[in-house]
N, C-alpha and C positions, 0 to 999 in steps of 0.2 A: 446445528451449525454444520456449514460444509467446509472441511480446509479444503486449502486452495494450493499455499506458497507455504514457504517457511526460509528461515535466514540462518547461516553457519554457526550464530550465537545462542540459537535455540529460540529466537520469535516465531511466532505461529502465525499464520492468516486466514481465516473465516470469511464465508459469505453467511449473513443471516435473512438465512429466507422467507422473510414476513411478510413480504407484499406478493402478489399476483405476477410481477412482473420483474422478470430477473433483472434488468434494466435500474431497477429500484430498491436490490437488495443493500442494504449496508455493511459495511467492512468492521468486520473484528480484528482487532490486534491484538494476541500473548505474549508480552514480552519476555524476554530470557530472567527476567524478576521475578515472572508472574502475575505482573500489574494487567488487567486487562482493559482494553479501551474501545470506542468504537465512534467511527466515521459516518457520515453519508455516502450514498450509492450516486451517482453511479461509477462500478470500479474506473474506469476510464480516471475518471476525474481524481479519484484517488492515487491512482498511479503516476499521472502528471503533477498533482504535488509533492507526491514521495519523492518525485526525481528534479524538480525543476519548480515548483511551484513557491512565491510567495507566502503560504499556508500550510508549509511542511507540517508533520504534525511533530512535536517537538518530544514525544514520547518515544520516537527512534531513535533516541541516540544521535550521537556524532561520527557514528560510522556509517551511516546513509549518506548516501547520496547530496552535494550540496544546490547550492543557488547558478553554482557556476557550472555543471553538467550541460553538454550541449550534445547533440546526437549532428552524426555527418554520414552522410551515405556515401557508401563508399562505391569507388570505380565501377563497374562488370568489363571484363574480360571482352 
């Protein structure tokens, strides 16, 4: 496995390299438990549910990010 990310509570995040195609790797989760879980690829897709998705994955907690996170670009100078 490759980490990637990690979170202040001691979650961990993996890419698991099993396919040809990085595009296609799947997401490991270590939780600050120790429970370990894992996702479909591609991270994209995982990352818009961590933050905003319908299909958050409910093994992060209630300190992620919720339904109601919205991203606003801001001014440029």
């Amino acid at each position: 496995m490759i980490e990637w990310g990690g979170e202040e509570d001691g979650t961990t995040y993996y890419f698991l390299p099993e396919e040809p195609d990085p595009a296609d790797w799947r997401v490991v989760v270590e939780t600050d438990e120790g429970e370990w879980h894992e996702a479909p690829g591609p991270i994209t897709e995982f990352l818009l549910n961590l933050a905003e998705g319908p299909h958050r994955p409910t093994f992060l907690g209630r300190y992620r990010p919720g339904p109601t996170l919205r991203y606003h670009q801001t001014s440029t100078p």
